[in-house]
PDB file of N, CA, C and O in Angstrom:
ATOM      1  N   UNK A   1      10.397  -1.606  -0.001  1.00  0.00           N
ATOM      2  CA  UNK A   1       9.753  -2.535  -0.903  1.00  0.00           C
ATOM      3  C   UNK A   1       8.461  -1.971  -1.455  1.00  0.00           C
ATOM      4  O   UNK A   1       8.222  -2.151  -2.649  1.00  0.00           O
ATOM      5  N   UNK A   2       7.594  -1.294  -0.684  1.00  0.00           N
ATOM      6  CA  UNK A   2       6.693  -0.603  -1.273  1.00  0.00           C
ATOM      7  C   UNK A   2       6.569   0.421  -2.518  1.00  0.00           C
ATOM      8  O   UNK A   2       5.630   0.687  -3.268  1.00  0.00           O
ATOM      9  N   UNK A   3       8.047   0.937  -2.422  1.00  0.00           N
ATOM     10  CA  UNK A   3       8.183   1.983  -3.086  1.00  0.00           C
ATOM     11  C   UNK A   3       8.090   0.841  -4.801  1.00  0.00           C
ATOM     12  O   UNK A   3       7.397   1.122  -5.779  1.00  0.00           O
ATOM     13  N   UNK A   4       8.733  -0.025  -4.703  1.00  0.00           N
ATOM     14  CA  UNK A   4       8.876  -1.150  -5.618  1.00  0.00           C
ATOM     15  C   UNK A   4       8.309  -1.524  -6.262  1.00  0.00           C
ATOM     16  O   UNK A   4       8.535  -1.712  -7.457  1.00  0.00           O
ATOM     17  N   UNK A   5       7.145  -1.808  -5.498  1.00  0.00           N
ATOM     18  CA  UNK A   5       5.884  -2.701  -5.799  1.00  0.00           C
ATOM     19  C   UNK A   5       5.070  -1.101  -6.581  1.00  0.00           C
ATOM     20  O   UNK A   5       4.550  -1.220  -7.690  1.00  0.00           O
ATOM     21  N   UNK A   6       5.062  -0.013  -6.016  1.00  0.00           N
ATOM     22  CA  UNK A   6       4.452   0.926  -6.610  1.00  0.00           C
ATOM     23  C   UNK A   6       4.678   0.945  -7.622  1.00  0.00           C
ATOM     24  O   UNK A   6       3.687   0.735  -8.321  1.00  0.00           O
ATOM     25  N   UNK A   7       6.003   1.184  -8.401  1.00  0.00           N
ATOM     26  CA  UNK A   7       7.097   1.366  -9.477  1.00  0.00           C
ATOM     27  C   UNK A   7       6.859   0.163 -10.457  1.00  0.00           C
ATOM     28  O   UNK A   7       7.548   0.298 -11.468  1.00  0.00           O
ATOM     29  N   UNK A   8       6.070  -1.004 -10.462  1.00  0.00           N
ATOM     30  CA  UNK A   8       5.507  -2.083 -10.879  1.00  0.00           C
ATOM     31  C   UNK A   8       4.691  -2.007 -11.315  1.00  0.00           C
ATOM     32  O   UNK A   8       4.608  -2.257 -12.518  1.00  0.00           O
ATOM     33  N   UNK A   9       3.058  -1.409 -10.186  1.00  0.00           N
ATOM     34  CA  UNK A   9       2.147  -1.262 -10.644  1.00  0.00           C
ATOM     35  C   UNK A   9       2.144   0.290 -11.584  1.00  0.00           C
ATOM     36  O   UNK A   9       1.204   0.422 -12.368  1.00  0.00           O
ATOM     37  N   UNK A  10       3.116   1.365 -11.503  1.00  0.00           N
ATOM     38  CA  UNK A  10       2.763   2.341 -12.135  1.00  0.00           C
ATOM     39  C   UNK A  10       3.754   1.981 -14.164  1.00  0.00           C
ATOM     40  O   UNK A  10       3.506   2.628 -15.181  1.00  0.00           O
ATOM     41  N   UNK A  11       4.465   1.161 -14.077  1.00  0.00           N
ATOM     42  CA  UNK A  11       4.812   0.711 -15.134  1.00  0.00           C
ATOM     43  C   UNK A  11       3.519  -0.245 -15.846  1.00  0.00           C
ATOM     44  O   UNK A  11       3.400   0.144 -17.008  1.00  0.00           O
ATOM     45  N   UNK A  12       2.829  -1.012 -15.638  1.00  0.00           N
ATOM     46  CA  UNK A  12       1.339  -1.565 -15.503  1.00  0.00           C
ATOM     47  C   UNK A  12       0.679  -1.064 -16.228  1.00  0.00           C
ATOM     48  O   UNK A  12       0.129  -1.634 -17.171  1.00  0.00           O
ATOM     49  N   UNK A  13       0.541   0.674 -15.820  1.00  0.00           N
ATOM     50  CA  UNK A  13      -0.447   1.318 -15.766  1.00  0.00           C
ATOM     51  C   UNK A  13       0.112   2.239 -17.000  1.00  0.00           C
ATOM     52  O   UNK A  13      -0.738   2.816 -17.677  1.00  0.00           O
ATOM     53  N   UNK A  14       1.115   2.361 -17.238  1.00  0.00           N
ATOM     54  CA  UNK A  14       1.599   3.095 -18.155  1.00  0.00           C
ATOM     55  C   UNK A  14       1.668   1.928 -20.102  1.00  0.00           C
ATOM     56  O   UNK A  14       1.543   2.276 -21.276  1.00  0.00           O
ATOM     57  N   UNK A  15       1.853   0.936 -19.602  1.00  0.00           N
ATOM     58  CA  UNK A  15       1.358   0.167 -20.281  1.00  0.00           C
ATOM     59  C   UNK A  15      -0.011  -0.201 -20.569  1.00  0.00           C
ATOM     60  O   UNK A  15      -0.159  -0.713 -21.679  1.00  0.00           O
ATOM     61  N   UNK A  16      -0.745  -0.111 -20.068  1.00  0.00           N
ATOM     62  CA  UNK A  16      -2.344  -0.060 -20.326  1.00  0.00           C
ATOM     63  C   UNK A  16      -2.673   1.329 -21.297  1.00  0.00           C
ATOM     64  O   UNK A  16      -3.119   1.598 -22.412  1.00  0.00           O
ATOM     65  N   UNK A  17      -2.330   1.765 -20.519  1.00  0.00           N
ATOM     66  CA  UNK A  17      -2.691   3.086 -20.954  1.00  0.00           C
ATOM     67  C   UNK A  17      -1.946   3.302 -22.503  1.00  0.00           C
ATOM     68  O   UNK A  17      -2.565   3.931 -23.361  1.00  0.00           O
ATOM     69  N   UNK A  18      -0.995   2.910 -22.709  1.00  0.00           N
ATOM     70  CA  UNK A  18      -0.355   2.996 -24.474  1.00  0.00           C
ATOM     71  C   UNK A  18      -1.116   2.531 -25.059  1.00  0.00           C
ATOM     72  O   UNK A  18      -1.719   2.939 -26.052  1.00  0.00           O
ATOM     73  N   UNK A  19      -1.231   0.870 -24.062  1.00  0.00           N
ATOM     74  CA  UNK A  19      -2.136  -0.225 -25.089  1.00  0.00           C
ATOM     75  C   UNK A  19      -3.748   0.663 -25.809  1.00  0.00           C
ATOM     76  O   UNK A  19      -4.300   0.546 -26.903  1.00  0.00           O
ATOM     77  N   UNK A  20      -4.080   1.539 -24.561  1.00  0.00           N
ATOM     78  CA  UNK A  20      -5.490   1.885 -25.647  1.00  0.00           C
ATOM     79  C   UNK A  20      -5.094   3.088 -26.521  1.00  0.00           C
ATOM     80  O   UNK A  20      -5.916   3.443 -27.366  1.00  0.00           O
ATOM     81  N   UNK A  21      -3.988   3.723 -26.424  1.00  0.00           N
ATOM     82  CA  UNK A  21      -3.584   4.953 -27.083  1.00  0.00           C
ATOM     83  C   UNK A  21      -3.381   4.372 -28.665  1.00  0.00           C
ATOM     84  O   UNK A  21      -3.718   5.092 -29.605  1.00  0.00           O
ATOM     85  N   UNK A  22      -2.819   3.052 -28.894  1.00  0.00           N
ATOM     86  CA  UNK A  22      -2.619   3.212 -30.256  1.00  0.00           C
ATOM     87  C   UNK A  22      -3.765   2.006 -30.960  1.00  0.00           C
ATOM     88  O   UNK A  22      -4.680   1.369 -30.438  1.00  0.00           O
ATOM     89  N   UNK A  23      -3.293   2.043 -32.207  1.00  0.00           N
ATOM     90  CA  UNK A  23      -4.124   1.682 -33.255  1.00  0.00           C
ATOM     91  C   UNK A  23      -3.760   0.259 -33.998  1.00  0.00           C
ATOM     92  O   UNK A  23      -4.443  -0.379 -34.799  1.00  0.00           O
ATOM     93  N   UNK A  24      -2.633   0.015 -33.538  1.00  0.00           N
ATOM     94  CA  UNK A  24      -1.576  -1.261 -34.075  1.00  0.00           C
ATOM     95  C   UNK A  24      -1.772  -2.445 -32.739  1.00  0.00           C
ATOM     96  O   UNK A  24      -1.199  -2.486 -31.650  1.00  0.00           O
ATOM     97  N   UNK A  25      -2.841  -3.369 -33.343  1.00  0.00           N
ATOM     98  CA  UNK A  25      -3.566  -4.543 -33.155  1.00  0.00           C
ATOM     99  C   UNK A  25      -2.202  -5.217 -32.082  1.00  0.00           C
ATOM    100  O   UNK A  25      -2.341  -5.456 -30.882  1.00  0.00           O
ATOM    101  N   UNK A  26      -0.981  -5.416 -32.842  1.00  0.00           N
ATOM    102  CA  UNK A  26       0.225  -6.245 -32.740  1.00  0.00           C
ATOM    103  C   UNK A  26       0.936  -4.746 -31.588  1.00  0.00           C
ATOM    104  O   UNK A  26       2.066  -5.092 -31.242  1.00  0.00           O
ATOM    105  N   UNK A  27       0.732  -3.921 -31.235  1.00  0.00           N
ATOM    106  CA  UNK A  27       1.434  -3.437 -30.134  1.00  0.00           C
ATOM    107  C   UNK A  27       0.520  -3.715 -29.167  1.00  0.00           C
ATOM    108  O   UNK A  27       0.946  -4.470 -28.294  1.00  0.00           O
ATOM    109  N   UNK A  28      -0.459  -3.391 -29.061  1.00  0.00           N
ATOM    110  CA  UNK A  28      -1.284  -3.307 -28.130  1.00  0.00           C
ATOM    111  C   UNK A  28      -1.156  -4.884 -27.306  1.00  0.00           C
ATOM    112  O   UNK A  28      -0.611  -5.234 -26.259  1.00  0.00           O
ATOM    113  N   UNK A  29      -1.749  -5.418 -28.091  1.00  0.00           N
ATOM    114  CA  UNK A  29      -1.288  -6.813 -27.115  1.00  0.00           C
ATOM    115  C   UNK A  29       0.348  -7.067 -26.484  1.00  0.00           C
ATOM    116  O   UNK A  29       0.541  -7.603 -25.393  1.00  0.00           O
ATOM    117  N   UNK A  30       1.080  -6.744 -27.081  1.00  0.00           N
ATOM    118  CA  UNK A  30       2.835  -6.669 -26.531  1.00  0.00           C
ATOM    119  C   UNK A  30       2.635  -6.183 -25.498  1.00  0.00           C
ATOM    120  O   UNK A  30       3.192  -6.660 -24.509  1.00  0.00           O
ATOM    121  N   UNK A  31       1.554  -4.786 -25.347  1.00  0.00           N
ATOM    122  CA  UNK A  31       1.327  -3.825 -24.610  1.00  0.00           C
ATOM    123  C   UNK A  31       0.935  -4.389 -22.904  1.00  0.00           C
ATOM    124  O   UNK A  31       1.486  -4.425 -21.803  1.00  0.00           O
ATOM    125  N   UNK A  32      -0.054  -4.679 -23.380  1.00  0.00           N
ATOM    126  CA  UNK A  32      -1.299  -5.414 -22.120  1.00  0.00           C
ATOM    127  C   UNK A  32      -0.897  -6.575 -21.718  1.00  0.00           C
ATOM    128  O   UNK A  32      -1.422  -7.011 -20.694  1.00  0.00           O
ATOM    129  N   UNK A  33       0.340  -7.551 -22.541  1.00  0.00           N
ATOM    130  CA  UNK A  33       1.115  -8.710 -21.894  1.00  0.00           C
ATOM    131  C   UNK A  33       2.244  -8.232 -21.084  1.00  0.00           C
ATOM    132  O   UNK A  33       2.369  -8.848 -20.026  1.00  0.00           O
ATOM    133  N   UNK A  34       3.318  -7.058 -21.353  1.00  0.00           N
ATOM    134  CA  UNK A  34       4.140  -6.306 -20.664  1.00  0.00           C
ATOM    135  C   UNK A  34       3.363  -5.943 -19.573  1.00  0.00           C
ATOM    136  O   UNK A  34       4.040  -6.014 -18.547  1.00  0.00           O
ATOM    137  N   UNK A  35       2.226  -5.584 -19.368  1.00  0.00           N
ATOM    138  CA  UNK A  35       0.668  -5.056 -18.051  1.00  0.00           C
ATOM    139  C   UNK A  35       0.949  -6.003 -17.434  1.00  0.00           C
ATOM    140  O   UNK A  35       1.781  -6.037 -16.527  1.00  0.00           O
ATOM    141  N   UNK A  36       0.277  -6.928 -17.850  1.00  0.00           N
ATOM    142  CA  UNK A  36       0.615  -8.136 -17.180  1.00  0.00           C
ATOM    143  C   UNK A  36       1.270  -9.351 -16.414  1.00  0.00           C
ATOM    144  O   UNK A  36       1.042 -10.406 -15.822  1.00  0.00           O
ATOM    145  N   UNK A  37       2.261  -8.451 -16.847  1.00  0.00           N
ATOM    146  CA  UNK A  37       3.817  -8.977 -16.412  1.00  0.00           C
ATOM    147  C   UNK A  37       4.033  -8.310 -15.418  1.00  0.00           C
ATOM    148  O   UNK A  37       4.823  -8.927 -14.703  1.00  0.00           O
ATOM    149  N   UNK A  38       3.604  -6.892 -14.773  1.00  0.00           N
ATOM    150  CA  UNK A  38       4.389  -6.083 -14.444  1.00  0.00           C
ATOM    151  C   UNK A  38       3.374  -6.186 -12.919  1.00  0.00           C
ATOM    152  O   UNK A  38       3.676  -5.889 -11.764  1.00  0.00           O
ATOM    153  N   UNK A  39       2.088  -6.731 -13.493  1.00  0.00           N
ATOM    154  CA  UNK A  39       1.505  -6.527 -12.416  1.00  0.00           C
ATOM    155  C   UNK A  39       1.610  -8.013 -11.261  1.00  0.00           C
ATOM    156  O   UNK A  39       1.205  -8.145 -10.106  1.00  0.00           O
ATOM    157  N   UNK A  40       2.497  -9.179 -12.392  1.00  0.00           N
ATOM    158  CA  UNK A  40       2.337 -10.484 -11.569  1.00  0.00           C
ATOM    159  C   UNK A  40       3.437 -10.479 -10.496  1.00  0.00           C
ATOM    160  O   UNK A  40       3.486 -11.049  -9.407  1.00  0.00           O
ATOM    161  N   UNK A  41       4.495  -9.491 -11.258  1.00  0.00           N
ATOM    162  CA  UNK A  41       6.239  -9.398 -10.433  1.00  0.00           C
ATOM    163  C   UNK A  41       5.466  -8.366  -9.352  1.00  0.00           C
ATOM    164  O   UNK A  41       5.553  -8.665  -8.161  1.00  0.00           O
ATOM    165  N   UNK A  42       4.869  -7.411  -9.649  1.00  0.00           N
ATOM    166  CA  UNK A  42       4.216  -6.367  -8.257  1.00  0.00           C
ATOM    167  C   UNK A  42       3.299  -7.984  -7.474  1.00  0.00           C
ATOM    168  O   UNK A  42       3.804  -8.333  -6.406  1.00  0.00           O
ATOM    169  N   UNK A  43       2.433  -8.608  -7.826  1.00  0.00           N
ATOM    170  CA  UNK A  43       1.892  -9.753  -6.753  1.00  0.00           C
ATOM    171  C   UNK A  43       2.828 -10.985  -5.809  1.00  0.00           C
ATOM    172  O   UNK A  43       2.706 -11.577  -4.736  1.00  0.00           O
ATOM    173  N   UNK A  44       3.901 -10.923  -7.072  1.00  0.00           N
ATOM    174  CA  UNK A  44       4.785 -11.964  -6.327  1.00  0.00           C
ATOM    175  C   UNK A  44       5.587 -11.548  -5.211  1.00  0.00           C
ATOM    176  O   UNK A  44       6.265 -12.381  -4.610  1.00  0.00           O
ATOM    177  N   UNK A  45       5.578 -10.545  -4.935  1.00  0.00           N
ATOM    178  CA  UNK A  45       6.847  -9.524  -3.808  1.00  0.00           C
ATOM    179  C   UNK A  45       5.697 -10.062  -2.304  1.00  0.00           C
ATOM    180  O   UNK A  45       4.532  -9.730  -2.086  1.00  0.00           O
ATOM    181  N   UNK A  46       6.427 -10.790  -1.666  1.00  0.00           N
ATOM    182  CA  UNK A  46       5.783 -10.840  -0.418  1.00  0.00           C
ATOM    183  C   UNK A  46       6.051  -9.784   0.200  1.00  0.00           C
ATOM    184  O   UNK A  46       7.086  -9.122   0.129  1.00  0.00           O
ATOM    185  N   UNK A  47       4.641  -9.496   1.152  1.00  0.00           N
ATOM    186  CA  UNK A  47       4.814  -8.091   2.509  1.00  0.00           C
ATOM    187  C   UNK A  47       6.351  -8.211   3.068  1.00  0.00           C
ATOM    188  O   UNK A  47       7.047  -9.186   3.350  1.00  0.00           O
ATOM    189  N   UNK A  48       6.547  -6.992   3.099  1.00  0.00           N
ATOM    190  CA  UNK A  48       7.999  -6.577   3.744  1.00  0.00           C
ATOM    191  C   UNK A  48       7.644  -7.291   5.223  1.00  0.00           C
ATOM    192  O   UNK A  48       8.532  -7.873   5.846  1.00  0.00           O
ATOM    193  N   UNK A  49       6.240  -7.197   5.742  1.00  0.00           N
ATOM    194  CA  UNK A  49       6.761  -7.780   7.274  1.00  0.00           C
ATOM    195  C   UNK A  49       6.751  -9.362   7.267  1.00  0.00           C
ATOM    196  O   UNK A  49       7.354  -9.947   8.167  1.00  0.00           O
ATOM    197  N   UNK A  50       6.120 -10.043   6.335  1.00  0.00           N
ATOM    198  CA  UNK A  50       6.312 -11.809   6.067  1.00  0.00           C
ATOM    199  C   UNK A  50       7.857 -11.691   5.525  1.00  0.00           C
ATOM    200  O   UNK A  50       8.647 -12.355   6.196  1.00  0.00           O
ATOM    201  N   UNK A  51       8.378 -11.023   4.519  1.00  0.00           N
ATOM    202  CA  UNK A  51      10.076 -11.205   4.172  1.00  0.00           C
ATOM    203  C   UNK A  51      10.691 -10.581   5.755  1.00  0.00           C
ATOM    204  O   UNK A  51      11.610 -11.307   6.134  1.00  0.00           O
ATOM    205  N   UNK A  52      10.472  -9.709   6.502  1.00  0.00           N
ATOM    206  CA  UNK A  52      11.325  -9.759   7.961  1.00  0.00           C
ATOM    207  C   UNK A  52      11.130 -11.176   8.796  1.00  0.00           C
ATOM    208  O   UNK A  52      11.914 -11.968   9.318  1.00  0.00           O
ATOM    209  N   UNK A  53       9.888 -11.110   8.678  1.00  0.00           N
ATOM    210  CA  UNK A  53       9.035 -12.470   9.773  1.00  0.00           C
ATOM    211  C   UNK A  53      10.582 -13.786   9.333  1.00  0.00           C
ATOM    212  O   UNK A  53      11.313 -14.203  10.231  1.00  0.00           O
ATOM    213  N   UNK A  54      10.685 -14.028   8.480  1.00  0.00           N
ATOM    214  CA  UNK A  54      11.175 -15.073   7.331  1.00  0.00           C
ATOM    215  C   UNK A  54      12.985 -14.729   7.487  1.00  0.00           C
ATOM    216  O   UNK A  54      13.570 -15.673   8.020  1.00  0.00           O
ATOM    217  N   UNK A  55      13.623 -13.901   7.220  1.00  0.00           N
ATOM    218  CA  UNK A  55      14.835 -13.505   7.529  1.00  0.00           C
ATOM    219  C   UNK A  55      15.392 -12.630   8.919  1.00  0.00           C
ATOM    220  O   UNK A  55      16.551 -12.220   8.858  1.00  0.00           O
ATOM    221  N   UNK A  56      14.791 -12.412   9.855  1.00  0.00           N
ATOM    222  CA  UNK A  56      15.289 -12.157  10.994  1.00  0.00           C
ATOM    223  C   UNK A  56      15.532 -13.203  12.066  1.00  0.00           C
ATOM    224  O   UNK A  56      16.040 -12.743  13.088  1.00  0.00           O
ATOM    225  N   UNK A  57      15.312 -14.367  12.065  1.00  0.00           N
ATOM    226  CA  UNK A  57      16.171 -15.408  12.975  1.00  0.00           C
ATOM    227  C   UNK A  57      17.432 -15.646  12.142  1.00  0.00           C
ATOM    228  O   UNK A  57      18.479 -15.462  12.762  1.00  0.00           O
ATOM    229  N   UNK A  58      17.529 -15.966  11.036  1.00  0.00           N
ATOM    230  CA  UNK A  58      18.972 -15.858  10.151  1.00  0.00           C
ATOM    231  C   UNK A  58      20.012 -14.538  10.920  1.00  0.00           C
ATOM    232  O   UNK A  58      21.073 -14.570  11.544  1.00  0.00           O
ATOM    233  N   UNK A  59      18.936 -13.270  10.429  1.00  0.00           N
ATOM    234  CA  UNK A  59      20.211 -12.031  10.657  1.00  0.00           C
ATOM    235  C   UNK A  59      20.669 -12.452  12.153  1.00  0.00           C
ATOM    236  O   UNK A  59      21.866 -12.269  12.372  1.00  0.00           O
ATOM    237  N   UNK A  60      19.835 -13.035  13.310  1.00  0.00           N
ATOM    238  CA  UNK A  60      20.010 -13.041  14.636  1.00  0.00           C
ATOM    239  C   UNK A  60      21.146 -14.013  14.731  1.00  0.00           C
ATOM    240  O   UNK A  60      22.272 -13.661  15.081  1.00  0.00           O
ATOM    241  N   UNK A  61      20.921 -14.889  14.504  1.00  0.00           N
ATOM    242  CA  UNK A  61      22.202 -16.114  14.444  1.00  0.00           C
ATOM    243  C   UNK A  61      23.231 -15.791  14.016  1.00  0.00           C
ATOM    244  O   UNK A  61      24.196 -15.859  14.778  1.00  0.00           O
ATOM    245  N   UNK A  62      23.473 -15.212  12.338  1.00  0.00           N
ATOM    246  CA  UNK A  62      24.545 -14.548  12.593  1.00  0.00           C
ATOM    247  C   UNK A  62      25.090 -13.433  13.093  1.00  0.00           C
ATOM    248  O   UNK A  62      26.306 -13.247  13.080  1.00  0.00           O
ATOM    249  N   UNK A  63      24.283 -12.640  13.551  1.00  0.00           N
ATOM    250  CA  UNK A  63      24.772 -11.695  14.780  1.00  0.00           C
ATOM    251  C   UNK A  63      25.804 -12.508  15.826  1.00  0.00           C
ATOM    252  O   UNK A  63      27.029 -12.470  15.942  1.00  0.00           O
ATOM    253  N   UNK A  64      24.803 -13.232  16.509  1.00  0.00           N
ATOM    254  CA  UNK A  64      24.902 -13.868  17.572  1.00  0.00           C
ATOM    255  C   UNK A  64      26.691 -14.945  17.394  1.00  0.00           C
ATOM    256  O   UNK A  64      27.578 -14.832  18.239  1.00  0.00           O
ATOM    257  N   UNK A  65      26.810 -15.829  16.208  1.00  0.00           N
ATOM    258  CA  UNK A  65      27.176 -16.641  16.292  1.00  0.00           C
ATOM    259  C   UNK A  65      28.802 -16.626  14.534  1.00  0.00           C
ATOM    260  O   UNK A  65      29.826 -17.248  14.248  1.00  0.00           O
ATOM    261  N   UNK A  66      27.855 -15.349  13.886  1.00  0.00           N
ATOM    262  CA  UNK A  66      28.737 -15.535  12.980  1.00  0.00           C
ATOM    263  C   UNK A  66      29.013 -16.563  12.185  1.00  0.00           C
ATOM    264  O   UNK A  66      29.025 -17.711  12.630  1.00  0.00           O
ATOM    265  N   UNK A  67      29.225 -16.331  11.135  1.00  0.00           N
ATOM    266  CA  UNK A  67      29.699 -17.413   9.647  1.00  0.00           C
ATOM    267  C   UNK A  67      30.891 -17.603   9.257  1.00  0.00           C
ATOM    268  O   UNK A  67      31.114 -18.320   8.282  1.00  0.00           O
TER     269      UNK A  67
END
């Protein structure tokens, strides 16, 4: 998941970075709202150990008990 969340923030960052590269008023903002986007889906990813914390009595049960 980390690798993920990296791959989020470095799309972010690659978008920022266009946004000041060009000169067209109407990309730039497309630009820095795509930023923005990229950086809320990288905030929304809960820690891999709160998503285990959260789905490992599930995996256990059905280990245990099957579906």
């Amino acid at each position: 998941m980390g690798q993920r969340l990296d791959e989020f923030r470095a799309a972010a960052a690659e978008c920022l970075e266009a946004a000041q590269s060009t000169e067209d008023v109407k990309a730039a903002t497309t630009l820095l709202s795509m930023a923005r986007k990229w950086l809320e889906l990288a905030d929304k990813q809960p820690p891999m150990e709160d998503r285990l914390q959260t789905q490992l009595p599930e995996f256990n049960r059905r280990q245990l008990f099957g579906d």
